[in-house]
N, C-alpha and C positions, 0 to 999 in steps of 0.2 A: 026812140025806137029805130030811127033812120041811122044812128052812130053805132046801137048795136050791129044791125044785120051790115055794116058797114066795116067792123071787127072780125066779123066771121067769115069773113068772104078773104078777107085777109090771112087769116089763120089757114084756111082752106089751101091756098096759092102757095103760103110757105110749106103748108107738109108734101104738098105735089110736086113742088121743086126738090125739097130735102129727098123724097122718094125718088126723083128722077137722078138725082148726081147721086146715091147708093145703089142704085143699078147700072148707072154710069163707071162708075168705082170698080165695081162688082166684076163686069167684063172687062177689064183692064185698061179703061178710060178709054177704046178705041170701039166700044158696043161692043165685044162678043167674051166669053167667057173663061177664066182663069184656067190652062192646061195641070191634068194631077203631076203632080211629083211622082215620080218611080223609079226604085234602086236595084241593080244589079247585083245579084247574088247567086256566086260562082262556084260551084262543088270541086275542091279538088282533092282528087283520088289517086293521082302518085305514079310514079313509072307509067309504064307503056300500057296502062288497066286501058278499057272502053272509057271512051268520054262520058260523062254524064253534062247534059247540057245546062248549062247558066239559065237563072230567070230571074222577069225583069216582076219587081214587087210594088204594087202600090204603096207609097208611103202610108207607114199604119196599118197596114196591112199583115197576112203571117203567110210566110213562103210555104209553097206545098212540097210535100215529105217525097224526094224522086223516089223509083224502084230502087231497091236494092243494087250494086253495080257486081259483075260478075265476079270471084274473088280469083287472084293471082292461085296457082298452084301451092300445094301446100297450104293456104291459108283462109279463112275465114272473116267477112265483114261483122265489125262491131260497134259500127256507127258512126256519127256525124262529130267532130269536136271544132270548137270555136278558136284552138291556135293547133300550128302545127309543131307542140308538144303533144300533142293530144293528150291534155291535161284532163281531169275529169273536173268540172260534169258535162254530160253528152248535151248538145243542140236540144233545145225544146222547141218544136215547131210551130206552138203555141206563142210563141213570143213573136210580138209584132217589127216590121224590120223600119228603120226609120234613119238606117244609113246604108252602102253599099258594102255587103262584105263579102267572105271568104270563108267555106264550110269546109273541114277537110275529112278523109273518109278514115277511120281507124282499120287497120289490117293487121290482125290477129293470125301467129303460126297455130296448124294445126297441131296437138301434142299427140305423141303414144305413148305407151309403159314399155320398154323391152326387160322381160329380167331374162336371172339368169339362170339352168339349170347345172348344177355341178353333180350332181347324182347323190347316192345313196353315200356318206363319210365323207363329201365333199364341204371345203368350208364356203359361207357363204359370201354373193355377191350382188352389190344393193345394186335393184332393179335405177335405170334410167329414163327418164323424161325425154324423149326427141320428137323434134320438129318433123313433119313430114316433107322427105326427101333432104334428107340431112344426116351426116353417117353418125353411128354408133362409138362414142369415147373409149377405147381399147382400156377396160379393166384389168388391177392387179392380177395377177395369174394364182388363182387358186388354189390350193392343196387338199391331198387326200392320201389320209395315212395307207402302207403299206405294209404289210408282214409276209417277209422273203421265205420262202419256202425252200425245202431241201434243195442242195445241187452247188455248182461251184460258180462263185462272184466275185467280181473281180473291183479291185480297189476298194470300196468300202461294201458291208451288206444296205441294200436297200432300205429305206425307211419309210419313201413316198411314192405315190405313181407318177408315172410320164405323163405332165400336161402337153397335149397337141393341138391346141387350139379351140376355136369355138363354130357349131355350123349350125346351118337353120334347114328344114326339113332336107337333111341329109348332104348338102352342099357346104364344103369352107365357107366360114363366113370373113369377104373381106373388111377390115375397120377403115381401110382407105379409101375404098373406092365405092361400096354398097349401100344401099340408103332406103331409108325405113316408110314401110307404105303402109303401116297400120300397126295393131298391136302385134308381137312379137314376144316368142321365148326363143334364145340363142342355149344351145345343149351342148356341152362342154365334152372333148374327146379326151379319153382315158387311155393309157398303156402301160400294163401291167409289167414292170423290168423283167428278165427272163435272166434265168443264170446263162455261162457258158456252157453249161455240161451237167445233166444229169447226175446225180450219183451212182458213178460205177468208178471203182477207185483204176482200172486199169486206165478210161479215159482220163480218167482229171491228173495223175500222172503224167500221162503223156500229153496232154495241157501245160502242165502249170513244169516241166523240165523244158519246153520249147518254147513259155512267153513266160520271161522273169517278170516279175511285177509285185506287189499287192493281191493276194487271192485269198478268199475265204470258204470252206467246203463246210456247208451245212448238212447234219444228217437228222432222217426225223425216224429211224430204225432201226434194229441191231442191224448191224452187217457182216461178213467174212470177206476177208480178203487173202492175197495170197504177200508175201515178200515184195517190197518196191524200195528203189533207188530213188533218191531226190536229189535232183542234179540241175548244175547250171552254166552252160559256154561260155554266157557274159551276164554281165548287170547281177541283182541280184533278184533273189526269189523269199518274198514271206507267205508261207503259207500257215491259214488258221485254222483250225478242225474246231464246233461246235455244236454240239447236240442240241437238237430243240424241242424244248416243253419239259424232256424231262432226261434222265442217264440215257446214252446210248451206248450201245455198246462194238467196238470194234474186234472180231474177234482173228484171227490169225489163222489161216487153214494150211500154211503148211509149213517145213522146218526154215530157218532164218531171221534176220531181223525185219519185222512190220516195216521199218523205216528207216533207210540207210540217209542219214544227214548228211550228204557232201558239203565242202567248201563252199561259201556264196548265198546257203539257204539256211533260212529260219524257220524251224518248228514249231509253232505254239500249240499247246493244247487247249481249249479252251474250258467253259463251262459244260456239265453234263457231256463229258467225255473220258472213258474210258477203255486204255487198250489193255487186251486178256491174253495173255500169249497161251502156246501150248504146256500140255502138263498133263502125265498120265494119271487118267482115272479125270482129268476133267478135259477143256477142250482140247478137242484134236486128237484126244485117248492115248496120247502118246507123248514123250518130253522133247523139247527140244534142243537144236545145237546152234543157238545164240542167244545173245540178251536177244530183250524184247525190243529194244531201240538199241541203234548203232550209229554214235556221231563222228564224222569223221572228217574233222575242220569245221562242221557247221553248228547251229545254236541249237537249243532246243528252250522254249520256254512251257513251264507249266502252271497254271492260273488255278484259281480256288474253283473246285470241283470237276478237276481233271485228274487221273488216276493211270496208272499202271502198275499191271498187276496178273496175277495167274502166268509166268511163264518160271520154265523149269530146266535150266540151262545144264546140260550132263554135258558139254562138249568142252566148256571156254568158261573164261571171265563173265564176271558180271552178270546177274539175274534178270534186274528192269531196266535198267538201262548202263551202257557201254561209252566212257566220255575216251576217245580215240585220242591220237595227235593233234593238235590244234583245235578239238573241239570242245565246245564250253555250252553248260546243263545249269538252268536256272528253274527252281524248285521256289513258287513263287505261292503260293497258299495250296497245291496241290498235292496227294498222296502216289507215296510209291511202296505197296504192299504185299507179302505174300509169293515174294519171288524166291526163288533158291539159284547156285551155282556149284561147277563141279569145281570154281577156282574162287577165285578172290574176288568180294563185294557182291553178294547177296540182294541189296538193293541198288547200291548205285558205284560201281567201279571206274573212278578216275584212274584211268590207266597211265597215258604219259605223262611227263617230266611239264609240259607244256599243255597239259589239258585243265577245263577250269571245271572247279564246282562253285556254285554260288548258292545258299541256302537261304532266301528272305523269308520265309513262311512254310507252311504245311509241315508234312510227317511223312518219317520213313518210321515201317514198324513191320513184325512179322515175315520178316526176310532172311533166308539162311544162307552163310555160306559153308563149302568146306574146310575152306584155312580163313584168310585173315579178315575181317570187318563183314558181320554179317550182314551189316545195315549199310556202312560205307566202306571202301579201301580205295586211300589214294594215294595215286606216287605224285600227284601235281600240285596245283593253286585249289586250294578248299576253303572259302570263305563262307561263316554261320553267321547272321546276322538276327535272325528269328526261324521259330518251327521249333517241331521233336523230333529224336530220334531214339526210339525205344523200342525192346522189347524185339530185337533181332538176334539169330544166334550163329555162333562162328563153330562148327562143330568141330575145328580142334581147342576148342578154349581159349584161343585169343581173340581177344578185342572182338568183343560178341557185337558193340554197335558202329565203331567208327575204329579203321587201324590206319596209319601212315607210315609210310615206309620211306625212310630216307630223308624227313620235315619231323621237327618237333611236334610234339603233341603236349598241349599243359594240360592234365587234368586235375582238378580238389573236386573235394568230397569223397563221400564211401567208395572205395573202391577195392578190389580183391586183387594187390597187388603181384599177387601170386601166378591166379591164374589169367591175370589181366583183361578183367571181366570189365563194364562197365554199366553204368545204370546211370536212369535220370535228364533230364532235358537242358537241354544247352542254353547259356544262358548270355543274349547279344549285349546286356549294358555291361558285362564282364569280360569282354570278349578282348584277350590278350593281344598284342605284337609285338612277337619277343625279335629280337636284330636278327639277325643273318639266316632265317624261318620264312617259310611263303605259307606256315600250318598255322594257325592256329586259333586253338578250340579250346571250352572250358565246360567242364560237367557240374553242376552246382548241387545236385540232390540225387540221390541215391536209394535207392529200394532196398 
């Protein structure tokens, strides 16, 4: 009995001792108690933002979520990230911190939409993404079809309108220097080209003899005119005549030629273009005393669906048109019909030694004259390459459609030798060059 309570007294003294050196332990062997661990954990938010202040965390602990920090201009807070990739995924503040680190804040640019408006026919332009206070990327410059209306133009006709740029409620907008404070549409300025001149043929005359150039005179309705001169001091002058939509018609009010071609200028006729001369009993009620064109050194070109026609020449040479000294008449898919003279060539009189005809397409028809070549007479260069020429008459019985005077003429097929009639359409892959000839022409079929 005496050895037990002798054991336990013992066992007693050891646990009391064991208890006293683990609370000895405990306070870090000096009596008082072990200090916590705590790590520093520093928010950084980047340039010159507001500080947000660092805290100190218990180990094992989870750091508290600061406010919000106020965002830089232009941009907005998107959170906390754990490198400064701001890689995803964002800071969980959930997570216990058990070392010192580094929270960095994400700053996100504000975005707008700007489009664009180009109006009504305008092509389009894809709207852009910008940052707020950040300028606008200067877009290809748009287009928008244009259909040039009557009057006189100068170098080419018009196809598109004048871009001027782009403005925002009513101000230019600059792409260098102006910068974007919300959403936005930028409205694109329009300018409609404008001819130099009205359609009045006395103006654009006296236009286009004072600035040689490239000019083009649109008309969108019959007209009259009176006689004009086209002239040039220097440089040279093209001018084109062109009806639009549909025939126009040019008509002639009083005696002389519509178009005296000087030296230096080219006359084209174009499409939906026809001039009428006078001719009693239609316009003008009375005939006149000249062709209906007069070239004199200068060109004349005539394109498919250009015409001349109704004049009635009792004074001179030539019904529809008059190829002078030096001047050269290109007959290019267009008709010259319906003309008369009190002299030679009915439709088209090559008059000098030095005057050109060129024939690549259209038709002479329906042209009288009184002596030679109802349809043509030429004392010059008469080159056929395509086109008709039929059904014109020479009212003394010579060479009713084509006469030359002074140049060989070859013709085969039917012909009335006699009265030296001619018939049938000229035919260009036969088309002879006999030596010491500037003529020549061949009729291949006969009525």
């Amino acid at each position: 009995m005496k050895n037990t309570r002798t054991v336990q007294r013992a066992v007693s003294v050891f646990a009391v001792i064991a208890f006293i050196g683990f609370a000895l332990s405990s306070c870090g062997g000096n009596g008082s108690p072990a200090a916590p661990v705590y790590h520093t954990v520093t928010f950084d938010v980047g340039g010159d933002i507001t500080v947000v202040p660092a805290e100190q965390v218990r180990n094992g602990l989870t750091v508290s979520e600061p406010a919000e920090p106020t965002p830089p201009s232009g941009q907005y807070f998107d959170g906390w990230c754990t490198t400064d990739a701001f890689t995803p995924p964002r800071f969980d503040f959930d997570t216990p911190i058990t070392a010192p680190r580094t929270l960095y804040g994400r700053w996100v640019a504000v975005m707008y939409t700007v489009t664009f408006d180009t109006g009504v026919g305008g092509s389009d332009v894809m709207p852009q993404q910008v940052a707020e206070g950040h300028t606008v990327t200067l877009p290809a410059e748009p287009t928008r079809a244009f259909t040039a209306g009557a009057g006189l133009w100068s170098d080419a006709v018009p196809s598109l309108y004048i871009f001027g740029g782009w403005q925002y409620d009513g101000e230019a907008w600059d792409f260098a220097t102006d910068t974007v404070s919300g959403e936005m549409t930028l409205t694109v300025v329009w300018t409609a080209p404008a001819p130099i001149a009205a359609y009045d043929m006395d103006a654009v005359v006296a236009y286009v003899n004072t600035n040689p150039g490239t000019l083009f005179l649109l008309i969108d309705e019959d007209v009259e005119t009176d006689p004009h001169t086209l002239t040039v001091g220097e440089g040279a002058l093209r001018l084109s005549i062109i009806g639009l939509d549909e025939t126009r018609e040019i008509r002639l009010s009083a005696n002389g030629a519509m178009f005296t071609v000087n030296q230096g200028v080219t006359l084209t006729l174009g499409e939906n273009v026809t001039l009428v001369g006078r001719s009693e009993g239609g316009n003008g009620d009375e005939n006149n005393d000249s062709a209906l064109v007069l070239i004199t050194g200068g060109t004349m070109y005539m394109n498919e669906g250009s015409s001349v026609t109704g004049n009635h020449n009792t004074a001179n040479f030539g019904g529809g048109v008059n190829v002078d000294a030096g001047g050269r008449l290109v007959l290019d898919g267009g008709t010259i019909s319906d003309n008369t003279t009190a002299g030679t060539g009915g439709g088209v009189n090559n008059a000098a030694t030095d005057s050109i005809f060129e024939m690549r397409g259209g038709t002479i028809s329906g042209n009288t004259s009184s002596a030679l070549g109802g349809g043509v007479q030429s004392n010059g260069y008469l080159h056929m390459s395509s086109g008709t020429i039929y059904g014109n008459d020479a009212e003394d019985g010579l060479l009713n459609n084509v006469a030359s005077v002074g140049y060989a003429l070859a013709i085969t097929g039917p012909a009335n030798t006699a009265a030296r009639a001619q018939f049938g359409t000229f035919d260009a892959v036969n088309f002879p060059r006999l030596s010491g000839h500037k003529v020549k022409l061949m009729i291949t079929e006969g009525e």
